[in-house]
ROSE-4610 file (N, C-alpha, C; in Angstrom, 1 decimal, always signed):
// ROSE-4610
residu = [X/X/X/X/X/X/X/X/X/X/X/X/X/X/X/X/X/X/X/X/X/X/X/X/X/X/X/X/X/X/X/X/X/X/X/X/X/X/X/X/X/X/X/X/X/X/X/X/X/X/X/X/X/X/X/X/X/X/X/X/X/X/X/X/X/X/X/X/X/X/X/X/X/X/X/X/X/X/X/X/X/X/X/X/X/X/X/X/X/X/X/X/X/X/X/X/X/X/X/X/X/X/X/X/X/X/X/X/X/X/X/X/X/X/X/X/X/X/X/X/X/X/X/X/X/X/X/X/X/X/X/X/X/X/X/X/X/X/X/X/X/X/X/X/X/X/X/X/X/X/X/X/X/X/X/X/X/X/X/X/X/X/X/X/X/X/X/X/X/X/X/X/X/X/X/X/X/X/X/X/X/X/X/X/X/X/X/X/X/X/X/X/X/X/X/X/X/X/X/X/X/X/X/X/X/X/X/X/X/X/X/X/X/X/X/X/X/X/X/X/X/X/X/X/X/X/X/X/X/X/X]
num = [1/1/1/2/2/2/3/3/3/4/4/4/5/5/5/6/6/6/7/7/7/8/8/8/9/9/9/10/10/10/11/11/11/12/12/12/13/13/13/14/14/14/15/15/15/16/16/16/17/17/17/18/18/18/19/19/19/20/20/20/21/21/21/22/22/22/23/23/23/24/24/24/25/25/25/26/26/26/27/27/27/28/28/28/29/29/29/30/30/30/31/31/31/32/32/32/33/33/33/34/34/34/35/35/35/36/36/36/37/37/37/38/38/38/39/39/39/40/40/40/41/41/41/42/42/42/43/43/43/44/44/44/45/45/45/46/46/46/47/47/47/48/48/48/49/49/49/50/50/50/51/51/51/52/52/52/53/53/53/54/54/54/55/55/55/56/56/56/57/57/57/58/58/58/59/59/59/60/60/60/61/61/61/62/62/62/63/63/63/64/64/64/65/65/65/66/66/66/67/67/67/68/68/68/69/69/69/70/70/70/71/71/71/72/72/72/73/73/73/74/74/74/75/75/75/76/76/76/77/77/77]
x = [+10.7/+9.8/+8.9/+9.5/+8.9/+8.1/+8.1/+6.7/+5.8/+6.0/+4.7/+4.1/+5.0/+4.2/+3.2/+3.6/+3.4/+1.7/+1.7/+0.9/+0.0/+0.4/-0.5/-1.8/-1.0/-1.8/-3.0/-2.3/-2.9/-4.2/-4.7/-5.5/-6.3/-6.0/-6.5/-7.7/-8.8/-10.3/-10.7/-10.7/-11.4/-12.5/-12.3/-13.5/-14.5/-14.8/-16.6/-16.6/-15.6/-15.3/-16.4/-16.6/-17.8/-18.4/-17.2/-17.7/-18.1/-17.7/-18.2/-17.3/-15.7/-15.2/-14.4/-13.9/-13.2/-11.8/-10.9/-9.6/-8.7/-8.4/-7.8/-6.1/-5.3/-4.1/-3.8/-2.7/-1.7/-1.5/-1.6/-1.3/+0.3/+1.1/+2.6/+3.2/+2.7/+2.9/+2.4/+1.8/+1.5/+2.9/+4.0/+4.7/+5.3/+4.7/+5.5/+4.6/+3.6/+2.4/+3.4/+3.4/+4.4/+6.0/+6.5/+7.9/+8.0/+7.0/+6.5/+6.8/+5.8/+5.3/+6.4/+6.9/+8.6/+9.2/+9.5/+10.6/+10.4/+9.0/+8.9/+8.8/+8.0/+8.4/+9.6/+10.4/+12.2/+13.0/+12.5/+13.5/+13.0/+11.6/+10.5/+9.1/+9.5/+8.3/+7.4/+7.8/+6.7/+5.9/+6.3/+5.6/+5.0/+4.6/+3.9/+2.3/+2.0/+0.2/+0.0/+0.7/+0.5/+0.2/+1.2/+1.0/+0.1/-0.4/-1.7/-2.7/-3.1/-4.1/-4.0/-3.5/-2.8/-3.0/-3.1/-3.5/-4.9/-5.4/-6.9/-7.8/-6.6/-6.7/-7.9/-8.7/-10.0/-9.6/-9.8/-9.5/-7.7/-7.0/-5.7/-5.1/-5.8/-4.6/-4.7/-5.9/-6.1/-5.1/-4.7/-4.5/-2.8/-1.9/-0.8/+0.0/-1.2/-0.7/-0.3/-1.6/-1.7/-0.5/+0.1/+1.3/+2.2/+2.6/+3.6/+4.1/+2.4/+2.4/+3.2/+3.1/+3.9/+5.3/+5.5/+6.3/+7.6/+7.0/+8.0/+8.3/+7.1/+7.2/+8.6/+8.5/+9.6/+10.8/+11.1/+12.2/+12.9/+11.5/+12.2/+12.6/+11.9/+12.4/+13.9]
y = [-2.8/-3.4/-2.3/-1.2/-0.2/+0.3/+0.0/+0.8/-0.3/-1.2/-2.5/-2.0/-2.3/-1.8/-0.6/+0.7/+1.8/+1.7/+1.1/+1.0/+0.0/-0.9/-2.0/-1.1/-0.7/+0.2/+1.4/+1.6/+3.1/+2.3/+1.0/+0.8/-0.3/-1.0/-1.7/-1.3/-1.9/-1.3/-1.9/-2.0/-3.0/-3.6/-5.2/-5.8/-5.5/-5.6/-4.9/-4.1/-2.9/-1.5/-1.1/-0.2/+0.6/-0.2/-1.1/-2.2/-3.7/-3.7/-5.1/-5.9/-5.6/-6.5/-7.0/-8.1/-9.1/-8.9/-8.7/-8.8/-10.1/-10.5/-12.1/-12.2/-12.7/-13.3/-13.2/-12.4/-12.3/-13.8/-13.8/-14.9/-14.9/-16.2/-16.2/-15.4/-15.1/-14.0/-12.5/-12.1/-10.5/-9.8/-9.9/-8.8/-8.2/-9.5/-9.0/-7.9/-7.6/-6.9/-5.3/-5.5/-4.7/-4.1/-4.8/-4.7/-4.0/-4.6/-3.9/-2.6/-2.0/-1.0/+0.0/-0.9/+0.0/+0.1/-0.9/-0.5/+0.6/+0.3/+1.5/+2.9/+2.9/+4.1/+4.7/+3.5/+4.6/+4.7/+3.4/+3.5/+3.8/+3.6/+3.9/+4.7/+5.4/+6.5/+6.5/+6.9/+7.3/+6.3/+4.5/+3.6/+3.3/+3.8/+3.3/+3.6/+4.5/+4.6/+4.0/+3.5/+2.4/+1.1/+0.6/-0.5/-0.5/+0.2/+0.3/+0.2/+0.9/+0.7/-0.6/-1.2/-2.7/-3.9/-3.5/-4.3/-3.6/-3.0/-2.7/-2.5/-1.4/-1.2/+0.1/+0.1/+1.5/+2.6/+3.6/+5.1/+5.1/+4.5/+4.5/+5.9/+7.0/+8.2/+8.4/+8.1/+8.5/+7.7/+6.5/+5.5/+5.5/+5.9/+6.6/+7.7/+8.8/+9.2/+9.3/+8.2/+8.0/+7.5/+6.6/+5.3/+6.3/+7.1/+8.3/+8.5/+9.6/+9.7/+9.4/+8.1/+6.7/+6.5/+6.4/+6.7/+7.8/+8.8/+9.9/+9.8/+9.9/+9.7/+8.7/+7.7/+6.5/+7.1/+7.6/+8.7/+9.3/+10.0/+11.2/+10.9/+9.3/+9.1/+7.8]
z = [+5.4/+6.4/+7.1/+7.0/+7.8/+6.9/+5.5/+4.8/+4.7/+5.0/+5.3/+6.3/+7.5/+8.7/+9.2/+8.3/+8.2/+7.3/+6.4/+5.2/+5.9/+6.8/+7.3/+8.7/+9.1/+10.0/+9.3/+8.9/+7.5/+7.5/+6.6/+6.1/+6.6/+8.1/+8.6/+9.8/+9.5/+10.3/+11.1/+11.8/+13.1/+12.4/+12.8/+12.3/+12.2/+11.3/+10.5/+10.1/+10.8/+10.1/+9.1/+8.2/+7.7/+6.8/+5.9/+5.2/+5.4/+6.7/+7.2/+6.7/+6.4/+6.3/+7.2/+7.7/+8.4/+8.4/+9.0/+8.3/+9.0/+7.9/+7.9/+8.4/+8.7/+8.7/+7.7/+7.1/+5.7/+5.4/+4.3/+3.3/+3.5/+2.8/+3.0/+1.9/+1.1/+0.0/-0.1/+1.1/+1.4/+0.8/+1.5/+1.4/-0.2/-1.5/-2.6/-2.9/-2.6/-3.4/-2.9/-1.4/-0.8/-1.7/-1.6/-2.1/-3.4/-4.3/-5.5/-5.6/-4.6/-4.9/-4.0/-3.4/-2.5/-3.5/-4.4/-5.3/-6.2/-6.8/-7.7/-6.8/-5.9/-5.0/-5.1/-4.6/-4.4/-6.2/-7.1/-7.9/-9.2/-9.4/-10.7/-10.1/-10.0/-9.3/-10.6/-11.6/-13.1/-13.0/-13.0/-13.3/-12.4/-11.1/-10.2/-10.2/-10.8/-11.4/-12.4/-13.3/-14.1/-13.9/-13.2/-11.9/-11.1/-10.5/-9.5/-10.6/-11.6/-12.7/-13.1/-13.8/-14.0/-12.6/-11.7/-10.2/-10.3/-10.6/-10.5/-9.0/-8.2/-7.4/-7.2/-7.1/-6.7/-6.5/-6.9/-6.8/-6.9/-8.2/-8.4/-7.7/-8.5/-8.2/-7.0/-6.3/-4.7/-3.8/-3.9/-3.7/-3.8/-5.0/-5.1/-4.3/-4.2/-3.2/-1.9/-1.5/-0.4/-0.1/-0.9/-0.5/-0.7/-1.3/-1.4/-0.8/+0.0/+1.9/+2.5/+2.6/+3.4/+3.2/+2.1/+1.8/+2.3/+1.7/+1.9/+3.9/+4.2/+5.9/+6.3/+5.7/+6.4/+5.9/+4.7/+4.6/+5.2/+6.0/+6.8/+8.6/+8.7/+9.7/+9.7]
């Protein structure tokens, strides 16, 4: 839960933010996209830029690390 929250903050921009986009109320299915990418974090690290490539997520390797980042951070606390 604490790499949701972590990751939720990280990448949320005040309405309009640079792209003008809106940010909505999580869907009731937000957190698998989440979980996912926790598991392979702690337990398939290799397969986790595959997975992000495969989700067709923008700037994959940028994007990896960043959640790493995040990662490793909620580790240490």
């Amino acid at each position: 839960m604490h790499y949701i929250l972590k990751k939720q903050v990280k990448y949320t921009e005040p309405d309009g933010g640079k792209d003008n986009i809106v940010n909505l109320a999580p869907k009731i299915n937000f957190p698998i996209g989440h979980l996912i990418e926790y598991y392979l974090l702690s337990k398939r690290p290799s397969d986790l830029l595959e997975y992000v490539k495969k989700i067709r997520i923008p700037g994959p390797n940028k994007y990896v690390k960043e959640i790493e980042k995040i990662f490793s951070e909620i580790q240490e606390s």
